[in-house]
C-alpha positions as CSV (number, residue, x, y, z in Angstrom):
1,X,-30.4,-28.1,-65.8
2,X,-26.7,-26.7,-66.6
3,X,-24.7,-23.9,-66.5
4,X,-21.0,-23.4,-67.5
5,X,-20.5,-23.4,-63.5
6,X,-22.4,-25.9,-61.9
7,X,-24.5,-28.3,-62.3
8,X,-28.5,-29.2,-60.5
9,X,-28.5,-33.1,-61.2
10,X,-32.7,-34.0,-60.3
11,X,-33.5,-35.8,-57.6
12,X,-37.4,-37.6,-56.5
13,X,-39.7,-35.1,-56.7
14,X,-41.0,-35.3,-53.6
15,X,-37.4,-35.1,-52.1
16,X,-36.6,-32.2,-50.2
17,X,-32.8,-32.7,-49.7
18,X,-30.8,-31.0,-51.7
19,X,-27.2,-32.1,-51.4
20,X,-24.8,-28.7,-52.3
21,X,-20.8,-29.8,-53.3
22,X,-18.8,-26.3,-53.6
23,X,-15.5,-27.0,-53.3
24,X,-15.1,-30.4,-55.0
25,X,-13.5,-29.5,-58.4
26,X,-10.0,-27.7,-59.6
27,X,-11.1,-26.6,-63.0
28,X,-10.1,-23.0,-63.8
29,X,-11.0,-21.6,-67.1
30,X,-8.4,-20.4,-68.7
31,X,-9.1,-16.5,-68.7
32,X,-9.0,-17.0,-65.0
33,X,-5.8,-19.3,-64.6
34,X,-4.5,-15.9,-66.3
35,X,-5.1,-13.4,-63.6
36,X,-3.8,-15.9,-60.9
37,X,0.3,-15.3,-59.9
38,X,1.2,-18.7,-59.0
39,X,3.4,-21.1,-61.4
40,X,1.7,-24.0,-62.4
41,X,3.1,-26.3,-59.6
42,X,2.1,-24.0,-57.3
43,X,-1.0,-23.6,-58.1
44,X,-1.1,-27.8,-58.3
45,X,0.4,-27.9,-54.7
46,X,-2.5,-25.2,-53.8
47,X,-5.6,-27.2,-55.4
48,X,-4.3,-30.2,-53.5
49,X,-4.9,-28.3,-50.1
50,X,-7.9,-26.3,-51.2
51,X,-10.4,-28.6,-53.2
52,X,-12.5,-31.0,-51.5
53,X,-11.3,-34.2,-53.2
54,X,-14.1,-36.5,-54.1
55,X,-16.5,-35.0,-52.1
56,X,-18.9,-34.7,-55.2
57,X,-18.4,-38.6,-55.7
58,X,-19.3,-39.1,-52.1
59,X,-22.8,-36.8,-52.9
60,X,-23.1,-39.0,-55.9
61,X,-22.8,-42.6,-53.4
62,X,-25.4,-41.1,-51.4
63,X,-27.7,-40.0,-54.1
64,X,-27.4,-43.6,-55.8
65,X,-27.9,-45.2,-52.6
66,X,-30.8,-42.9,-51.1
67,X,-34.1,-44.7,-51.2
68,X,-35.3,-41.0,-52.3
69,X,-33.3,-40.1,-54.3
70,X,-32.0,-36.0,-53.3
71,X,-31.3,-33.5,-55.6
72,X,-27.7,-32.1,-56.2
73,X,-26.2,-29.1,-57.0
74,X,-22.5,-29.2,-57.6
75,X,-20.0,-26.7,-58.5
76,X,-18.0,-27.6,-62.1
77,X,-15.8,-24.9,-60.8
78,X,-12.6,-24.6,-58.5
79,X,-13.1,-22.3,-55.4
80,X,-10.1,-20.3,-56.5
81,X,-12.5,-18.9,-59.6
82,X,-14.8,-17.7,-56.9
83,X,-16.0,-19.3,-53.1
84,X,-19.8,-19.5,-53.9
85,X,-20.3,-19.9,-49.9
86,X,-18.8,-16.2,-48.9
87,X,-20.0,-13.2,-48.3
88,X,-19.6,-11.1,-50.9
89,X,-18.8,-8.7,-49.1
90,X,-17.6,-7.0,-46.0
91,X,-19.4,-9.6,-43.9
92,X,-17.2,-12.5,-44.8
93,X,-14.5,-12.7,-41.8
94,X,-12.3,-14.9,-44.2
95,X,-11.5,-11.4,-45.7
96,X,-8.8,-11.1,-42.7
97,X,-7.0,-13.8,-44.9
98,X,-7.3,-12.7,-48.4
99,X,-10.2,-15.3,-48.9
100,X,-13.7,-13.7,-49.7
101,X,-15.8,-14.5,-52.6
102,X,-12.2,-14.1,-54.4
103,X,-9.4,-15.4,-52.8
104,X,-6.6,-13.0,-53.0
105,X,-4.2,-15.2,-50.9
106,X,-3.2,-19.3,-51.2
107,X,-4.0,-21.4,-47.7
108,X,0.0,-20.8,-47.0
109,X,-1.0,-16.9,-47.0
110,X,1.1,-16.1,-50.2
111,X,-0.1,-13.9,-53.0
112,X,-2.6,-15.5,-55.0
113,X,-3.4,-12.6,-57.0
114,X,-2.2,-9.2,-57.6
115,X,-2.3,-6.6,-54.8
116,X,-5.6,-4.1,-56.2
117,X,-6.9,-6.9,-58.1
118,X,-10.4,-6.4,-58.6
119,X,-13.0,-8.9,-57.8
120,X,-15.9,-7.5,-59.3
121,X,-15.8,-9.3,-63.1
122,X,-15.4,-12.7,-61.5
123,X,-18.7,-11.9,-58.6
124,X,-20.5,-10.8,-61.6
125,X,-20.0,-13.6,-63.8
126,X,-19.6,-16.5,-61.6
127,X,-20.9,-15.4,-57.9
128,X,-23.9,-14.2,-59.0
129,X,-25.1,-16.7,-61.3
130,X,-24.2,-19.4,-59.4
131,X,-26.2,-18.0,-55.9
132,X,-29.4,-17.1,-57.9
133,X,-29.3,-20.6,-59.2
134,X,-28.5,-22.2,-55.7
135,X,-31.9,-20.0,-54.9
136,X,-34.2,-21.4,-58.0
137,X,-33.1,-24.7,-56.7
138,X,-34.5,-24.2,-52.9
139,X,-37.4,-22.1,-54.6
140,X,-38.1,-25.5,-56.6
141,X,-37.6,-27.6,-53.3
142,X,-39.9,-25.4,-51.5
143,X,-42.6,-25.4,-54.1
144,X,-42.4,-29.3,-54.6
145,X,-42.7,-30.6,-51.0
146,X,-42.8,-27.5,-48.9
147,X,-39.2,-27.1,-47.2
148,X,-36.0,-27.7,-48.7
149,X,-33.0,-29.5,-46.7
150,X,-29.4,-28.2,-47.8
151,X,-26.7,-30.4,-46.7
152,X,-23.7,-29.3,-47.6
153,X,-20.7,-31.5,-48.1
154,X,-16.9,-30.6,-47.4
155,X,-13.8,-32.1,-46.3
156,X,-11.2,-30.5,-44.4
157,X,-7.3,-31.4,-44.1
158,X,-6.3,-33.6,-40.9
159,X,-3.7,-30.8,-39.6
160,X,-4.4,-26.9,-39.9
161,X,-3.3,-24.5,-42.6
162,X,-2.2,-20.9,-42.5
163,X,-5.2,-19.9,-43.8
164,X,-7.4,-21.2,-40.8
165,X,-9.1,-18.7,-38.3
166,X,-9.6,-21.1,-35.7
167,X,-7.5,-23.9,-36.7
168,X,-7.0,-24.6,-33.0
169,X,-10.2,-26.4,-32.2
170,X,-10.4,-30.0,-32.1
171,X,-10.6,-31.8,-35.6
172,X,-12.8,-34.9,-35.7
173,X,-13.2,-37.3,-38.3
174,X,-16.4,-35.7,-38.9
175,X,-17.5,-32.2,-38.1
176,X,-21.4,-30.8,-38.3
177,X,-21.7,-27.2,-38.9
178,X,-24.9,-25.8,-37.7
179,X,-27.1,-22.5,-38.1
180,X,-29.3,-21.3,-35.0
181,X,-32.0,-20.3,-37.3
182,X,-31.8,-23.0,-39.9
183,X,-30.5,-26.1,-38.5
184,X,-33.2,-28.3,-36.4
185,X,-32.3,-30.0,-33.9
186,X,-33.3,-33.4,-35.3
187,X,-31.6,-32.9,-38.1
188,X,-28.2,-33.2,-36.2
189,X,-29.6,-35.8,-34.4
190,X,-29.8,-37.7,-37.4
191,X,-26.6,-36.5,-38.6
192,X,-24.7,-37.5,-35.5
193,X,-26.4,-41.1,-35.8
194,X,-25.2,-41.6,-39.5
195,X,-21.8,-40.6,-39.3
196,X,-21.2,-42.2,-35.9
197,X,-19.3,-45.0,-36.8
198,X,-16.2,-43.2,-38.0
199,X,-14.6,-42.7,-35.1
200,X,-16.3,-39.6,-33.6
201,X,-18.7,-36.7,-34.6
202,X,-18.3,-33.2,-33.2
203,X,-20.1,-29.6,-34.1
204,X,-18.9,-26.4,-35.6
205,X,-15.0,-27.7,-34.7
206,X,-13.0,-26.4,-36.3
207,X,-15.7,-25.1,-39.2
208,X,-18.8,-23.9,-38.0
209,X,-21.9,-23.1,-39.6
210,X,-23.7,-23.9,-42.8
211,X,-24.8,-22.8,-46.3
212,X,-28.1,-20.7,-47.2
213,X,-28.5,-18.7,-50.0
214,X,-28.7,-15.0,-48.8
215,X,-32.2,-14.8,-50.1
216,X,-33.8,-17.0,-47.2
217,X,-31.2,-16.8,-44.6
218,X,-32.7,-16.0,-41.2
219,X,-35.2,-15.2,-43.2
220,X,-37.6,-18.5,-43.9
221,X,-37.9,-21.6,-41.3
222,X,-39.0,-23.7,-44.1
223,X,-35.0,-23.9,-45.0
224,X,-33.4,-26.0,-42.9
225,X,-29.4,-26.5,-44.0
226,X,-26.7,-28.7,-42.1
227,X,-22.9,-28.7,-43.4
228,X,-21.4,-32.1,-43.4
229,X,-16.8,-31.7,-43.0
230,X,-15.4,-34.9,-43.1
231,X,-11.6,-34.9,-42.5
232,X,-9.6,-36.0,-45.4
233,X,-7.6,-38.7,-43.7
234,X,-10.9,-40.8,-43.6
235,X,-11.5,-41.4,-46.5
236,X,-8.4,-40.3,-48.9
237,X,-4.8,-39.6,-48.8
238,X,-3.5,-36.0,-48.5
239,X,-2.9,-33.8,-50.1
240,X,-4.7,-34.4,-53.1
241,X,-4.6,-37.7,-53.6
242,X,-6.7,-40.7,-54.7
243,X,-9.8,-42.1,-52.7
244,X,-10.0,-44.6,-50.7
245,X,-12.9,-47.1,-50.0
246,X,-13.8,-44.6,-46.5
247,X,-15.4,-42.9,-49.7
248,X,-18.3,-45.7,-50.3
249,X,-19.0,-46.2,-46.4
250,X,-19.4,-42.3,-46.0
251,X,-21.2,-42.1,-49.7
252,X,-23.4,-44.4,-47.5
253,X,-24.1,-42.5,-44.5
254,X,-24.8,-39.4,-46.2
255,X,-27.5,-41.8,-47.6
256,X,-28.9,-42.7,-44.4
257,X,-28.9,-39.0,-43.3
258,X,-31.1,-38.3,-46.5
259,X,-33.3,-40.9,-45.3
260,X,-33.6,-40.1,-42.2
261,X,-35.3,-36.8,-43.7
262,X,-39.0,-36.7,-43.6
263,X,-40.1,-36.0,-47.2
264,X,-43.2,-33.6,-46.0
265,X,-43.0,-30.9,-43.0
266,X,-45.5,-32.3,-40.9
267,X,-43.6,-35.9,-41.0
């Protein structure tokens, strides 16, 4: 199943992990690239800091290596088109910084777009469509096996940018972000097991929490949702640059976290 802004690659049936990849592309149509101030090396420089590089080949590792296979959904789409994981509205605290469901500012805090711009065609369009479809996916999770497992899978840059609310946390090689409500506790068990061997693990430092669509958030246990950051220096060289083979081995943990995943509730 496709869409022109992301795409739900199948997983087992009875598999309820659902691995989500926002940030991993730098594709901005071109109606878009229009309505965005920044020259064309700029806006280069500014996808190198922003995208998580490779993290939808890491979700692709695990998903190959998984002896269930999990279901993906992955954004085709750069985050500067629109940030599927805000609020899209005055809830988001990443407002402060011009970075909402439309980012109005770069990571550096310069003008991204013009002052008044207004966000509304791009919610509608891309927001939108993309969270209702993030919602079919759980509701097809939830039908098949009776719970759905979002892990969520980011990178973050080894030093702080502008941009960062509380960039003066601690950054570990790997970071868990977790949800009172929606994150069980073995769950980050098993998370802090696979990912051990990188050279630390540490919770919601310096992101914290994790992605559910608005639809079941605090809303139904039966979601459970973990958000995997790795820090860029791991596994690739910054900013923007090629992968190294840190990829594969963390492409292999995630697999062991998805199989560390009961497939039933009562499991």
């Amino acid at each position: 199943m496709t869409s022109r802004s992301y795409d739900v690659l199948a997983g087992a049936p009875d598999s309820p992990v659902l691995l989500h990849v926002p940030h991993s592309s730098r594709v901005i149509p071109p109606d878009v690239r229009d309505g965005i101030l920044l020259g064309d090396g700029d806006l280069d420089r500014e996808l190198d800091h922003i995208t998580d590089a490779h993290t939808a080949e890491i979700a692709a590792v695990a998903a190959a290596t998984a002896g269930a296979t999990p279901w993906q959904f992955v954004n085709r789409l750069s985050r500067l088109v629109v940030d599927p994981e805000r609020f899209p509205d005055e809830r988001e605290e990443m407002l402060a910084v011009g970075m909402g469901a439309v980012y109005t500012r770069t990571t550096h805090r310069a003008a991204l777009r013009p002052a008044g711009f207004d966000p509304t065609p791009l919610i509608d369009r891309y927001f939108t469509p993309y969270a209702e479809g993030m919602a079919a996916a759980v509701a097809g999770r939830l039908e098949a096996t009776g719970r759905a497992v979002i892990i969520d899978v980011h990178s973050y840059p080894t030093g702080p940018l502008p941009y960062e609310l509380h960039g003066e946390g601690p950054r570990p090689p790997v970071c868990l972000g977790t949800d009172a409500f929606h994150t069980p506790p073995a769950l980050l068990d098993a998370a802090r097991e696979a990912f051990g061997g990188f050279g630390g693990v540490a919770t919601d430092t310096p992101f914290a929490g994790t992605y559910v669509p608005l639809s079941y958030y605090g809303k139904d246990p039966r979601v459970g949702a973990l958000m995997i950051e790795i820090r860029r220096d791991v596994y690739m060289s910054e900013p923007g640059g090629p992968a190294g083979p840190g990829a594969q081995a963390l492409g292999a943990a995630l697999a062991a976290l998805v199989d560390a995943v009961p497939p039933h509730p009562s499991a």
